[in-house]
FITORBA-679491 format. One line per 3 residues: number of its first residue (from 1); for each residue x, z, y of C-alpha. Coordinates in steps of 0.1 Angstrom, whole numbers. Example, Ala and Ser with C-alpha at 12.3 -4.5 7.8 and 13.67 -1.06 7.14 Angstrom:
<gupas>
1	123:78:-45 | 137:71:-11
</gupas>
This chain:
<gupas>
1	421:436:-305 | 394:456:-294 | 358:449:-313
4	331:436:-282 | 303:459:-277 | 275:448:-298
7	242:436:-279 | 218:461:-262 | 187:439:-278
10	205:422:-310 | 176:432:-326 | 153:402:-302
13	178:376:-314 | 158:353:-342 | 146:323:-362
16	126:296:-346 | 118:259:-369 | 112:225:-359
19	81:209:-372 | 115:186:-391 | 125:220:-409
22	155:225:-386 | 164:259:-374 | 179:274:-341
25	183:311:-333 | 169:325:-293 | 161:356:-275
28	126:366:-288 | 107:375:-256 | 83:385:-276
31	105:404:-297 | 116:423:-266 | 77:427:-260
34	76:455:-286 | 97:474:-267 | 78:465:-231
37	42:457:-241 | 34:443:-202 | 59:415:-211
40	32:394:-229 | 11:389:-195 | 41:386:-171
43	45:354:-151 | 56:327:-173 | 81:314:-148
46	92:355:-148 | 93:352:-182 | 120:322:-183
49	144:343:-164 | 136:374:-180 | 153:351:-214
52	184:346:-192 | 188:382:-184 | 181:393:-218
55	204:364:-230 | 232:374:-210 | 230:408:-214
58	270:416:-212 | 273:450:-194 | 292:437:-169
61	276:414:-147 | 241:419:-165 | 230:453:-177
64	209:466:-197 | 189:485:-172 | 184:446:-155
67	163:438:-187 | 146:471:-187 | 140:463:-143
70	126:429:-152 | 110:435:-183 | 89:464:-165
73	80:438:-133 | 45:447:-122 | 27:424:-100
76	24:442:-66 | 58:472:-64 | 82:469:-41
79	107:446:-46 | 144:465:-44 | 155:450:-81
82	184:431:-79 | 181:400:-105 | 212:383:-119
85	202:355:-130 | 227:332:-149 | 218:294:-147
88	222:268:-173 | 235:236:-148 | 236:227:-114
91	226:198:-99 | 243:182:-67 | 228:151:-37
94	259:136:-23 | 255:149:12 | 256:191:2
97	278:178:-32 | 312:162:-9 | 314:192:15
100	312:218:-20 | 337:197:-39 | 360:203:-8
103	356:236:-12 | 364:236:-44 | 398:212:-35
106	408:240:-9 | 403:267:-35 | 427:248:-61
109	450:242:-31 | 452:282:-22 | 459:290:-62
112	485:260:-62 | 499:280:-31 | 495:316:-48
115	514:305:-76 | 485:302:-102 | 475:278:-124
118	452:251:-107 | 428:250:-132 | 418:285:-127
121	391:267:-106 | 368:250:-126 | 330:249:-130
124	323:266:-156 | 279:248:-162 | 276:213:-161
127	273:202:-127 | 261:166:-122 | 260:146:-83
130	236:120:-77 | 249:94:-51 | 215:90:-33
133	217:104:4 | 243:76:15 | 221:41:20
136	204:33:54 | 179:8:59 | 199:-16:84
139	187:-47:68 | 148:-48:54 | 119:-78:52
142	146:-95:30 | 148:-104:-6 | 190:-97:1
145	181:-61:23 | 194:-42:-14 | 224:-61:-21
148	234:-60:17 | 225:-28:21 | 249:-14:-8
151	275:-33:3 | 274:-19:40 | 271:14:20
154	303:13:4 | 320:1:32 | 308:31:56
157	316:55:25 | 346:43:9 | 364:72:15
160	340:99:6 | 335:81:-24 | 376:79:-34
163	373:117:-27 | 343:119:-59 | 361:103:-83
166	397:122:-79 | 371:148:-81 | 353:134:-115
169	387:131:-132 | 402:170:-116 | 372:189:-134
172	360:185:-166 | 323:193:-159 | 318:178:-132
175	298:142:-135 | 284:114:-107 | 261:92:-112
178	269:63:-88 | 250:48:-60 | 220:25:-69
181	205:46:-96 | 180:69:-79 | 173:100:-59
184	188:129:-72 | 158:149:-90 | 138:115:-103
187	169:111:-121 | 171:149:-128 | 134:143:-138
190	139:112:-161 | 173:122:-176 | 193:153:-169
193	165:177:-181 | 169:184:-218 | 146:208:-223
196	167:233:-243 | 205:238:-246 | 228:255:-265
199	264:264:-254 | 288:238:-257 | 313:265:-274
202	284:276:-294 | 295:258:-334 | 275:279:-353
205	254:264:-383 | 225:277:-367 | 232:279:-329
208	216:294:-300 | 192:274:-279 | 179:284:-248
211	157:270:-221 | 164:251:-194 | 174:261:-155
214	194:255:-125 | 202:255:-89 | 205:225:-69
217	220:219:-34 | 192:201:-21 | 158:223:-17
220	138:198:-33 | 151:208:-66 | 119:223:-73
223	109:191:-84 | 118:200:-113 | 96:227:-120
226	67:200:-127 | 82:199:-162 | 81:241:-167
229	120:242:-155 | 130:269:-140 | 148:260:-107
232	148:265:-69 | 173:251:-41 | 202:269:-25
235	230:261:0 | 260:246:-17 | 279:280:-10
238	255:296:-37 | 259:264:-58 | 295:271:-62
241	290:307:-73 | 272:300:-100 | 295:270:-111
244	324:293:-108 | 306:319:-133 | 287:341:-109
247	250:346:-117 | 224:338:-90 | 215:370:-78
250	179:374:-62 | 151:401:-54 | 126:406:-80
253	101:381:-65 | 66:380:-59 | 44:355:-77
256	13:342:-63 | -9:323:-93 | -27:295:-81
259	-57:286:-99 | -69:254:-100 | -105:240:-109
262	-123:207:-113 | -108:172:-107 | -97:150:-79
265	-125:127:-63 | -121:88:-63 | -99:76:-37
268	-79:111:-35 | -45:109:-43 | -14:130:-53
271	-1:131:-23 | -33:145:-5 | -36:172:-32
274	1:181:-23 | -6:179:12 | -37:204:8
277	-14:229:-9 | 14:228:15 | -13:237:43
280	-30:266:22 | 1:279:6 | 22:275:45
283	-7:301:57 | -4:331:26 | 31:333:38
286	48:326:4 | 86:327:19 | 106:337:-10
289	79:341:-39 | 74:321:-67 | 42:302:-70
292	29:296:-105 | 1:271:-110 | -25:275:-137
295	-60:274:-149 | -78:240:-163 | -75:221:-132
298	-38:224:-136 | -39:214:-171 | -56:184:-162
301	-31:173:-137 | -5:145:-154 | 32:152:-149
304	43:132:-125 | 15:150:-98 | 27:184:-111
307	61:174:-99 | 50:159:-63 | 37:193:-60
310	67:216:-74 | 91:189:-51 | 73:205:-21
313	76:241:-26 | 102:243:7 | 73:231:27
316	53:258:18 | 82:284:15 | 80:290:-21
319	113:297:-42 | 94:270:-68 | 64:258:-74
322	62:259:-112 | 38:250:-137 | 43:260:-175
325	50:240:-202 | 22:222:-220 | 11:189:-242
328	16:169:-211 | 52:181:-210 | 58:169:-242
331	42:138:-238 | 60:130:-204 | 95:138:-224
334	86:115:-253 | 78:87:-225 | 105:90:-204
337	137:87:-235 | 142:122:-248 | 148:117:-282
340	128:123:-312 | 151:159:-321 | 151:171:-286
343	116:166:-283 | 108:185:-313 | 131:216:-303
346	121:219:-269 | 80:222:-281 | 92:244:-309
349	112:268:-288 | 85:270:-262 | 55:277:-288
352	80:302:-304 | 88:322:-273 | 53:321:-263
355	54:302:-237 | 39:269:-244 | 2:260:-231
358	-10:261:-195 | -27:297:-189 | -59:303:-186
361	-74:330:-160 | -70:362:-165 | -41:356:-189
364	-16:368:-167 | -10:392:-139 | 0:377:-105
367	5:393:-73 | -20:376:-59 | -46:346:-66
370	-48:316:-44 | -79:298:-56 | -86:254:-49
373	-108:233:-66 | -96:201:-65 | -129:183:-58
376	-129:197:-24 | -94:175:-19 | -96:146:2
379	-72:114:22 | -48:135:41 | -21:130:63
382	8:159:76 | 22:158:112 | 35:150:141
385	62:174:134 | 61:197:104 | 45:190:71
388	21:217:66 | 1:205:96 | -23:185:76
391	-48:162:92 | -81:145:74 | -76:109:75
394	-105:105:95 | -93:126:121 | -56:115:127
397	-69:91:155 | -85:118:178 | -56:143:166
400	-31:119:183 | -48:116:218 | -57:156:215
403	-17:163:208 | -5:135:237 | -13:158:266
406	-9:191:249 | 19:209:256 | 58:212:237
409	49:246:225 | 11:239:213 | 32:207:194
412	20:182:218 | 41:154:234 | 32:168:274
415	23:131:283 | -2:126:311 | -35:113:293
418	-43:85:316 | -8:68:298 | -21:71:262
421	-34:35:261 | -10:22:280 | 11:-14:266
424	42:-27:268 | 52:-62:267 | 81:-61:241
427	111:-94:250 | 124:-103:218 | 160:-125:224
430	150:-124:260 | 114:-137:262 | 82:-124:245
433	66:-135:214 | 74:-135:180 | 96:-107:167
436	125:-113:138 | 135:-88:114 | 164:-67:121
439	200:-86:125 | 231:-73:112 | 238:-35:121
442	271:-37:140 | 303:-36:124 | 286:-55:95
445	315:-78:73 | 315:-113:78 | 303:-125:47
448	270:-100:50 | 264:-119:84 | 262:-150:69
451	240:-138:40 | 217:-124:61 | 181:-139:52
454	156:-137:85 | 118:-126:79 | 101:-157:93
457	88:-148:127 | 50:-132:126 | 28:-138:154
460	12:-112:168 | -13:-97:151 | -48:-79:159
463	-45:-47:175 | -71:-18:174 | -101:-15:190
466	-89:19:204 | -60:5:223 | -60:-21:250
469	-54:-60:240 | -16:-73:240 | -9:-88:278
472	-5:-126:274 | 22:-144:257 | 38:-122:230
475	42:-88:211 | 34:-58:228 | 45:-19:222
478	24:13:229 | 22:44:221 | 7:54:184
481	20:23:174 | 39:25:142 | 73:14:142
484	87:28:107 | 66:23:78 | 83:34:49
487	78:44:8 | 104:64:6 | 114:99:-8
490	114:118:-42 | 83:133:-38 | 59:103:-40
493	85:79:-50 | 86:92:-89 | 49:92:-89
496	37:63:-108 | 1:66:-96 | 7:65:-62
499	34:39:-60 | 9:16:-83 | -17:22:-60
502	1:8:-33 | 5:-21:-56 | -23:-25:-58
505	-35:-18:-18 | -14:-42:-16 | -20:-71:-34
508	-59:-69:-23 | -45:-69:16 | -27:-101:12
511	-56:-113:-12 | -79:-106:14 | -56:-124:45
514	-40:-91:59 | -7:-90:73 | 16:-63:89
517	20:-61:127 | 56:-74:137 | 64:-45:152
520	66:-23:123 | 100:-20:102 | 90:-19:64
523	111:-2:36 | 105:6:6 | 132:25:-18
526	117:43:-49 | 136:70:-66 | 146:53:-97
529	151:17:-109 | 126:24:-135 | 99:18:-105
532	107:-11:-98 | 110:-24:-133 | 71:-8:-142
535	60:-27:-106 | 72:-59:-113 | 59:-56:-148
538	26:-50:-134 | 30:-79:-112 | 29:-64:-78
541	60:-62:-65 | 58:-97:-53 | 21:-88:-29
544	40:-55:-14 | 69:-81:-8 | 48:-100:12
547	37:-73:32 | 76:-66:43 | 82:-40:20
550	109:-53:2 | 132:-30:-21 | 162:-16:5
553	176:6:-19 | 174:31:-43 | 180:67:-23
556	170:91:1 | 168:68:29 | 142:73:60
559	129:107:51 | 165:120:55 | 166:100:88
562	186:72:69 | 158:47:84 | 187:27:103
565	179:20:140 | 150:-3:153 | 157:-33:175
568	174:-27:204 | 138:-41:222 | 118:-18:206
571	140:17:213 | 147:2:253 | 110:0:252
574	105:33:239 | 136:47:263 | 122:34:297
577	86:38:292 | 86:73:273 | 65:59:243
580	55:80:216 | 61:59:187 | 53:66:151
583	65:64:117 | 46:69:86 | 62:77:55
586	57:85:18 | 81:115:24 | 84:152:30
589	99:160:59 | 90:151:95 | 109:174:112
592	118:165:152 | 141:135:153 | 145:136:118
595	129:99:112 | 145:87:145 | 157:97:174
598	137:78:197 | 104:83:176 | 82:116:183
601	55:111:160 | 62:111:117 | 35:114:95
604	37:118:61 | 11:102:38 | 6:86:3
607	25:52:-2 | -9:34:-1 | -15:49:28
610	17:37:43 | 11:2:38 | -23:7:50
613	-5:17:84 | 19:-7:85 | -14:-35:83
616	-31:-10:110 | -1:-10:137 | -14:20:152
619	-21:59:142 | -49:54:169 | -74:31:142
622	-97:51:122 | -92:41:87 | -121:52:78
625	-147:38:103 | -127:13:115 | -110:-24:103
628	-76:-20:88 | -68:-56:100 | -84:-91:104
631	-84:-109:75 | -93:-147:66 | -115:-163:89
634	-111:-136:116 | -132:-114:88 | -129:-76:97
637	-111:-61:67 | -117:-22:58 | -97:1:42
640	-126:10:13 | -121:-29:2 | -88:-28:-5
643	-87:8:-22 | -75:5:-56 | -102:21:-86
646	-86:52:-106 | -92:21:-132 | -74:1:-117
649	-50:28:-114 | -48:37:-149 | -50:-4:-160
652	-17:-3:-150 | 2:31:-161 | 9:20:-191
655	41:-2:-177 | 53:31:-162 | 62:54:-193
658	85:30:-218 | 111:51:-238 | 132:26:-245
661	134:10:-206 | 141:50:-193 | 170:53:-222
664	185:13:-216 | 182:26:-176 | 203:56:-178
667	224:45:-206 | 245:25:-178 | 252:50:-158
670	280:51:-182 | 286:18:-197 | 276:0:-163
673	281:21:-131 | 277:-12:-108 | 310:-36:-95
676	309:-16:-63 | 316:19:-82 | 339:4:-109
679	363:-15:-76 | 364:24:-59 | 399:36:-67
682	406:74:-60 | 435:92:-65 | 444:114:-94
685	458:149:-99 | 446:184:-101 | 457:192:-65
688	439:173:-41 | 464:156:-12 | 439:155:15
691	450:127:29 | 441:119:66 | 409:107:70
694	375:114:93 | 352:118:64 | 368:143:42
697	391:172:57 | 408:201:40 | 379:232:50
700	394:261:70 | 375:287:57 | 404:299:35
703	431:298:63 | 452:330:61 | 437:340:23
706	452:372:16 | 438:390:-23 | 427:416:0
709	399:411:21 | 405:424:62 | 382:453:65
712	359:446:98 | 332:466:111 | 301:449:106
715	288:454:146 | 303:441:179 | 299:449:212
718	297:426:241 | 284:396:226 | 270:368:247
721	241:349:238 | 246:311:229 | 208:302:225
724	174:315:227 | 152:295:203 | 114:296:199
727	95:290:163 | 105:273:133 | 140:261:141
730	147:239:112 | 180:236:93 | 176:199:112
733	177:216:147 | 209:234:136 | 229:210:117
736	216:176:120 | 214:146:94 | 210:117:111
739	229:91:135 | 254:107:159 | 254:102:198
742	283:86:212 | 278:108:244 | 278:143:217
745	310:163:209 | 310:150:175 | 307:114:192
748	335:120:219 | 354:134:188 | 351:104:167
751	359:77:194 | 391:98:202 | 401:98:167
754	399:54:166 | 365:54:150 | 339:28:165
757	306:35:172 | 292:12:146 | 310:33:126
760	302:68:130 | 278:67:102 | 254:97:96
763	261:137:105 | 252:141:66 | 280:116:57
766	306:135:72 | 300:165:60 | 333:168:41
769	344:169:80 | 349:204:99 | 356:186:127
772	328:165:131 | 303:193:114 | 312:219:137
775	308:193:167 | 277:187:153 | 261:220:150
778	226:224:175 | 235:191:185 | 202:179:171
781	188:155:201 | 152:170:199 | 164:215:200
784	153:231:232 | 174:263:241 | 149:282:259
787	176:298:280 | 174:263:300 | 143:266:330
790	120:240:324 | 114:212:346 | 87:213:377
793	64:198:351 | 68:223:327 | 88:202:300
796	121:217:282 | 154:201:281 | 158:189:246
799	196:190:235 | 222:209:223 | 236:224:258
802	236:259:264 | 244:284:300 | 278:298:299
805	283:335:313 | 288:350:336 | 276:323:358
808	249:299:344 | 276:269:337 | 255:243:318
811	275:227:290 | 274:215:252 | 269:247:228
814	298:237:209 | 322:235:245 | 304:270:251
817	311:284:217 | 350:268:222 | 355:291:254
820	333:323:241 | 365:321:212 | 393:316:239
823	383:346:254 | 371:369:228 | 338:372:231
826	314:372:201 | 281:354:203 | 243:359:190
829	219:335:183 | 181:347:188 | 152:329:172
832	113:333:162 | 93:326:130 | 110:307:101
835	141:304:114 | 159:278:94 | 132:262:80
838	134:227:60 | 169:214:39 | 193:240:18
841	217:226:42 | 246:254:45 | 267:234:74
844	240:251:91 | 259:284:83 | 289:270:79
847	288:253:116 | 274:287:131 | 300:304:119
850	328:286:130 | 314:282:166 | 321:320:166
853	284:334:161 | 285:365:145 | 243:372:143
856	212:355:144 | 185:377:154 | 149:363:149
859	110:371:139 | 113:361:103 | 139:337:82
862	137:308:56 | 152:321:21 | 178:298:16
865	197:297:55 | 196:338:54 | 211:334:18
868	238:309:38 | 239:330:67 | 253:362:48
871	270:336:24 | 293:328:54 | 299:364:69
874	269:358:95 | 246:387:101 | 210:374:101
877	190:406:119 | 151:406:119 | 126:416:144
880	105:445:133 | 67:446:141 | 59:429:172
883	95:426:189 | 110:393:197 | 135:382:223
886	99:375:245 | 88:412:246 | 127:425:253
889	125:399:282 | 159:383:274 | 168:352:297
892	204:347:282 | 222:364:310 | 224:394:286
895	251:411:265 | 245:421:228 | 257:453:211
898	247:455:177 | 256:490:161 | 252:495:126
901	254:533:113 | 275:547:81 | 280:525:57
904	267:489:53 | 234:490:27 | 214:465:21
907	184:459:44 | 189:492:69 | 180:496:104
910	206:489:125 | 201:492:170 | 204:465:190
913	214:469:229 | 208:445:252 | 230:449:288
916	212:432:315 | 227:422:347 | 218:446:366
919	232:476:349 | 202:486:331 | 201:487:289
922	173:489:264 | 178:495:227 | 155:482:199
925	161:486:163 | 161:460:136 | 160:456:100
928	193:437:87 | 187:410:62 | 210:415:36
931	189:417:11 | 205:430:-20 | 241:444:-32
934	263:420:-40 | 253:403:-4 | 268:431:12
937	299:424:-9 | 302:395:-1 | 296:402:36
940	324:426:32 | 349:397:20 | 340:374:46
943	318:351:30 | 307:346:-11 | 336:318:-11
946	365:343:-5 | 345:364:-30 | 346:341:-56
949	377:327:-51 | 395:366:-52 | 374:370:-86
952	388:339:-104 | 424:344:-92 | 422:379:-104
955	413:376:-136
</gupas>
C-alpha cells in the first residue's frame, strides 16, 4: 500500500496545555511564522483560515503553494489568489435547509439509478437545521397566540417536516433541532459553537484540535463571528459543496479594520450602534471583504452587542463582521453551558496560536481603517426600505413627510402631500369603534377556533399632535400609522440588553397609564427560550404582556415577512385609500414588501424602541420632543420618563447568563423535542420515494445526468431581454419569501393542484417545490421592470410582468420566460448596483435559471447571488466604468449577443451586442464575473451540483 506523502509543514504541528495539564496537538501559526515573518500581523480572522489551509494541506485539493499564497497576504495586492478553505460544520434555517436536503434526495436517487451505492452521498461535516423560518404570527395579544400558533405551524408544514425526519434517519450527520427552540444562530450562538474541535476519526492519545468555522445557508450566519468564529453565509448550493467534501473556495479577501474608541452614551443602545455601522460600513463599499473590529472600544463591548453587529454584516456587504477572541469570549462560553474542559481548551488553543486578546492599533495590518468612536452613537432608526438608510430618532418624523411625495426612485412613496395627514375611519365587524385582536386565520382547525382567547377591545387611544384627530365614533387609520410592531429577529432578539430594556420600557409605560393604540398588531418572538425564561425571572414579561406583546413564537417570524396578515379592515383600508402604513421592528431586513404586502413603510429599531412605537401609533410623533402617549389623568407621558438607566439595565443581566438554565434548555432538544415533533412520522429508507405532494418535489436539475458533462459554448446569440431592473434588486425582489397571491402563477398553480388559499402558506415554505419556486421567481408584489412605461403621473408598475417580443405583449415573467423556452430563445436579465442584495437565498438562481435566463448583466453584484448565479450555470456579466443598460439606451425591445473569446478564464472581458429594432447594433464590453477557477469549472458542468455529484460518484 503506498506510504501518504508526508506534510509540507509537519514541522508546525505541536504541543499546546490546558491550564488542567491536558494536552492537544494544532497547526502552530506561529510556527509557520518562522518561515513567513508577516504572518504575526496578519488579520486575525485571515489568520483562522490561514490554520485551515495549513491544516489541510493534502496536495490535492489544498497545496502547498495556497499556504505559501495566504501566508504571504499583504494588505492592499490584487486579489487573484484562489483560497480553499475547508470548513469545520455547516449550519442550516429550514427554509434554504428543505430545498438542499432535496437536492441531496435527488442526488441519492441518480446514484440509486447509476447503479452505485446510495450512501456515496453523505455529508461528510456535521450539518445541523434549525426549524425556525416556519411560524407566522396569525394569532397575537393572546396568552394562547404560542400554543396556537405552533399548532397551525405543524399543520401548514406537516409534510415538509415528514420530509426532515426521513432525512435525519438517511444521513448520519445530519441533525434538526425542532420547532419551538429558537432562531437558527441564537441557538448556533448558545449551543452549536464549541469553540475547538477535533475530528471525529481523530483517536489519538493526544488529538488534533482545531478552531471553529462554517458556512451557513442563511446570510446572517455572521452572527457568529461575535464570538471570534470564523463564518459567513452562502446559498445552499455552496452549503452542499462543502458538506459533500469540497472546500469553500474564495478570493483572497480584503479586510477593512475598524477601530473603535470610547463608550456608548446613556440611552444609546446596541441596536443604534449596529445601525451606525451598517450606514458607515454600506458607504466604504465593503461587498465581499472581511471587516475585523478592534481597538479598546471593541474590547469594551459585551458579547451579545459584538454579535448584533457580526449578524449584520449582509447589510453592510461584508463577508463577516468579526471580532477576535478575548476574556469576554470566554466569559460568555462559561455563561451560556460550555463545559468546564471545553472552556479551558478553547482559551488555551487560542492563547497558544496567538490569537487570543482584542488587538490594539497598530497591531495589525488592514487594508484600510474605518475609524467610530462610539460616544458619537446616538437613538437610530433604518428605513423605509433598506437598512443602511439610518435615520436619527429625532428626525424620523420629518423624514417620513420629506419621503411621502418624493419620488420611487429617490425612495419616496410618490404620494401627493396634501394626503399625508389624511384619516380614515376604520369599521371593525361592520361599524366603527373598538378594534379586537386578530380572529382565526382561515383554514384554522376546529379546536384552535374555540381556543381562541380575544384581546379585550381597546378604545381608541390619543393620536399625535402631528396628525389630525380621529373623526367621531371609533378607530381611525392614516398614513405613518403603525400597524406591525414587532420584537422579532436574531439580531436583537439574542441581545439581552436590549430585550431587558424593553422590559423595562415597558413596565414604566403601563406604570405610568400608557397603552398601545388598537390599531397596531404586537408580537414578540425572541430567538431562544432562554429569553423568555431570563424575562420572566426579572419580572417583566407580565408589563410587555400588557402592552400586547405577548410571546407568538420562537422563530424568524415578521422580519422574514412571517408577520401573518392584518385585519381584513385594516389592509381594505390601506387598499382603497393608498395608505402608507408602517411597521417597526427589532429586525434586519426591511426590504419592499418584505414585512407585508400592503405595508410600504418598515423601520427597523431597538426592541424598546418598538414598544415605544407601538404606545406612539404613528412614525409621525417626535419621540424626542414630543409625548409618547397620555398617561393617568390625561398626563402627557415622554419617552425620556420611561427610558430604562444602563443601571437598571445591568440590575437585571444577571437573570440572562445561567449555565445551568442554557445546558437544561438545550439538553431537550434531545430528550424532549416537543409532542408536536415526537407525533411527526416520516418515512424511512436511504432512497427517498418522493411521494406526491405540493411542498416537497423531486428537483429537476439532474434530469438527463450523464458522467460527462455536455460541452456548451458559454455565449448565445439572440437573446431577448426578460427585465430591465434599476438599483439594489434584492434576493426578495427575485425570489420572494412571503404570502403568495392567489391571482400569481404560483397562486393559479396551487388552486389548480386542490390547494386552498388559506393554505398556500409562505413562498419560503415551499421551497422544496420547483413548481411553485419557479412560479414564484420576480413575482415579488413590490419589483418594477423598468421595461414597463410609467403611468401619466410618473409611477412604475410594481409586479412581476414583463413585454414579450416582438410585439410588446404584457404578461407574467414566468408566462414570458415559458414561451421564450418553446421557441428557443435565450434570455438576459439587466440590473444596476447590488444586484441581489439581502438573503443567501439561491431559489433566486435556481428560479432564474429554470425560467431559461442564461445572463444577468448589471453595475455591480452582491457576493453570495453571483456565487449562486455561476453556482447554477448562470452568467452574471458586469458593467465596466460608467456603462449601464441607461447609457446603451436599452428599452427591452432589444436582442442580446454575448460573445466570449478563446477559452473561458476567470473574470475576462467578454462583448456584448445589443440589436435594436431598427437594424442598428452597438457593442460594449464587460467584465464576466466568474471570479476564480473552480467557478469556471463548475460553469463548465452546468452548475457546482452536477460538479459535485460527478466527483462523488467517481471516486
Amino acid at each position: 500500500m503506498a506510504k501518504a506523502p508526508a506534510h509540507p509543514f509537519a514541522s508546525t504541528l505541536k504541543t499546546f496545555k490546558t491550564a488542567s495539564g491536558k494536552s492537544g496537538k494544532y497547526w502552530s501559526l506561529k510556527e509557520l511564522a518562522r518561515q513567513y515573518p508577516s504572518v504575526e500581523r496578519l488579520p486575525v480572522s485571515i489568520r483562522i483560515v490561514l490554520e485551515s489551509v495549513l491544516r489541510n494541506c493534502d496536495g490535492k485539493k489544498v497545496s502547498a503553494k495556497h499556504v505559501e499564497e495566504l501566508a504571504r497576504w499583504a494588505p492592499n495586492a490584487d486579489r487573484i489568489d484562489e483560497i480553499p478553505f475547508v470548513v469545520t460544520r455547516v449550519v442550516l434555517q429550514d427554509f434554504t435547509g428543505v430545498p438542499l436536503l432535496a437536492d441531496l434526495a435527488a442526488m441519492r436517487s441518480v446514484a440509486a439509478k447509476l447503479g452505485k451505492s446510495p450512501k456515496t452521498i453523505e455529508p461528510l461535516v456535521p450539518v445541523d437545521l434549525v426549524v425556525d423560518h416556519s411560524v407566522m404570527v396569525d394569532y397575537y395579544g393572546t396568552p394562547k397566540a404560542l400554543d396556537l400558533n405552533m399548532k397551525l405551524e405543524f399543520q401548514r408544514n406537516n409534510e415538509r417536516y415528514q420530509f426532515m425526519k426521513w432525512g435525519m434517519q438517511a444521513f448520519d450527520t445530519f441533525g434538526v433541532v425542532p420547532p419551538g427552540f429558537g432562531i437558527v444562530h441564537q441557538v448556533n450562538l448558545e449551543y452549536f459553537a464549541r469553540g475547538v474541535y477535533k475530528s471525529s476519526n481523530d483517536n489519538a492519545e493526544v488529538p488534533v484540535y482545531y478552531p471553529d468555522s462554517l458556512v451557513g445557508t442563511d446570510s446572517h450566519t455572521t452572527m457568529i463571528n461575535g464570538v471570534g468564529v470564523v463564518g459567513w453565509g452562502v446559498g445552499g448550493i455552496e452549503a452542499e459543496a462543502a458538506m459533500l467534501g469540497q472546500p469553500v473556495y474564495m478570493l483572497t479577501p480584503d479586510v477593512v479594520g475598524f477601530e473603535l474608541t470610547g463608550k456608548l452614551r446613556e440611552g444609546v443602545t446596541a441596536t443604534d450602534l449596529v445601525l451606525y455601522v451598517t450606514a458607515i460600513l454600506r458607504a466604504e463599499k465593503v461587498v465581499g471583504k472581511f471587516v475585523e473590529f478592534f481597538g479598546p472600544g471593541a474590547a469594551s463591548i459585551a458579547v451579545p452587542d459584538r454579535a448584533t453587529i457580526g449578524n449584520m454584516a449582509p447589510e453592510y456587504g461584508a463577508t463577516m463582521g468579526f471580532f477576535p477572541v478575548d476574556e469576554m469570549t470566554v466569559a460568555y462560553f462559561e455563561g451560556t453551558g460550555r463545559t468546564r474542559e471545553e472552556v479551558e481548551r478553547f482559551e488555551a488553543y487560542y492563547k497558544a496560536q496567538g490569537l487570543f486578546g482584542m488587538p490594539a492599533p497598530g497591531d495589525i495590518d488592514y487594508t484600510k481603517i474605518v475609524k467610530l468612536d462610539l460616544g458619537t452613537v446616538s437613538p437610530s432608526l433604518a428605513g423605509p426600505k433598506r437598512p443602511q438608510d439610518r435615520i436619527d430618532l429625532g428626525h424620523l418624523s420629518t423624514k417620513f413627510a420629506e419621503l411621502f411625495s418624493k419620488p420611487n426612485d429617490a425612495n419616496g412613496f410618490n404620494q401627493p402631500a396634501e394626503r399625508l395627514k389624511l384619516r380614515y375611519p376604520l369599521a371593525v365587524n361592520g361599524q366603527g369603534g373598538d378594534e379586537e385582536a386578530a380572529p382565526p386565520p382561515p383554514g384554522a382547525p376546529r379546536d384552535m377556533v374555540e381556543m381562541v382567547d380575544n384581546r379585550s377591545t381597546k378604545a381608541a387611544a390619543h393620536v399625535s399632535a402631528t396628525a389630525p384627530p380621529a373623526p367621531k365614533g371609533g378607530v381611525s387609520i392614516g398614513n405613518g400609522d403603525v400597524l406591525i410592531a414587532a420584537i422579532t429577529s436574531c439580531t436583537n432578539t439574542s441581545n439581552p440588553s436590549v430585550m431587558l430594556a424593553a422590559g423595562l420600557l415597558a413596565k414604566k409605560a403601563v406604570e405610568a397609564g400608557l397603552t398601545v393604540k388598537p390599531h397596531v398588531k404586537t408580537s414578540l418572538a425572541p430567538g431562544s427560550r432562554i429569553v423568555t425564561e431570563y424575562l420572566e425571572k426579572a419580572g417583566l414579561l407580565p408589563y410587555l404582556e400588557k402592552l400586547g406583546f405577548y410571546l407568538a413564537g420562537y422563530g424568524c417570524t415578521t422580519c422574514i415577512g412571517n408577520a401573518g396578515d392584518l385585519t381584513p379592515e385594516i389592509n381594505d383600508a390601506i387598499v382603497k385609500n393608498d395608505l402608507v402604513g408602517a411597521a417597526v421592528l427589532s429586525g434586519n431586513r426591511n426590504f419592499e414588501a418584505r414585512i407585508h404586502p400592503n405595508l410600504k413603510a418598515n423601520f427597523l429599531a431597538s426592541p424598546p424602541l418598538v414598544v415605544a412605537f407601538a404606545i406612539a401609533g404613528n412614525v409621525m410623533v417626535d419621540l424626542m420632543t414630543e409625548p409618547v402617549g397620555k398617561g393617568k389623568n390625561g398626563k402627557d407621558v415622554y419617552l425620556g420618563d420611561i427610558w430604562p438607566s444602563p443601571k437598571e439595565i445591568d440590575q437585571n443581566l444577571r437573570h440572562a447568563m445561567n449555565a445551568k438554565s442554557f445546558r437544561a434548555n438545550y439538553d431537550k432538544v434531545k430528550t424532549d423535542p416537543g409532542k408536536f415533533w415526537s407525533s411527526i412520522k416520516g418515512t424511512t429508507g436511504q432512497v427517498y420515494d418522493w411521494p406526491s405532494s405540493t411542498y416537497i418535489a423531486e428537483p429537476p436539475f439532474f434530469e438527463g445526468f450523464k458522467m460527462e458533462p455536455h460541452a456548451s459554448d458559454a455565449g448565445f446569440k439572440g437573446a431577448r431581454i426578460m427585465a430591465l431592473f434599476g438599483d439594489s434588486i434584492t434576493t426578495d425582489h427575485i425570489s420572494p419569501a412571503g404570502s403568495i397571491k392567489e391571482s400569481s402563477p404560483a397562486g393559479i398553480w396551487l388552486k389548480a393542484h386542490g390547494v386552498a388559499k388559506a393554505d398556500f402558506n409562505s413562498y419560503g415554505s415551499r421551497r422544496g417545490n420547483h413548481d411553485v419556486m419557479m412560479r414564484g421567481t420576480f413575482a415579488n408584489v413590490r419589483i418594477k421592470n423598468l421595461m414597463i412605461p410609467p403611468d401619466v403621473n410618473g409611477t412604475q408598475e410594481e409586479g412581476g410582468v414583463t413585454l414579450f417580443q416582438p410585439g410588446n405583449q404584457k404578461m407574467f415573467i414566468y408566462d414570458a420566460a415559458m414561451k421564450y423556452m418553446e421557441q428557443g430563445v435565450p434570455t438576459v436579465v439587466f440590473g444596476g448596483e447590488e444586484y441581489g442584495t439581502g438573503s443567501s437565498r439561491d431559489w433566486a438562481a435556481k428560479g432564474t435559471q429554470l425560467l431559461g435566463i442564461k445572463a444577468v448583466v448589471a453595475r455591480s453584484f452582491e457576493r453570495i447571488h453571483r456565487a449562486n448565479l455561476v453556482g447554477m450555470g448562470v452568467l452574471p456579466l458586469q458593467f465596466r466604468g460608467a456603462d449601464s443598460w441607461q447609457t446603451l439606451g436599452l428599452t427591452g425591445d432589444e436582442q442580446i449577443d454575448v460573445v466570449i473569446g478563446g477559452e473561458l478564464k476567470p473574470q475576462m472581458d467578454v462583448k456584448l451586442v445589443v440589436h435594436r429594432a431598427d437594424g442598428s447594433h452597438q457593442e460594449v464590453t464587460v467584465r464576466l464575473r466568474i471570479d476564480t477557477p473552480i467557478e469556471v469549472d463548475y460553469y463548465k458542468h452546468g452548475g457546482i451540483l452536477p460538479f459535485v455529484l460527478r466527483q462523488l460518484l467517481a471516486a
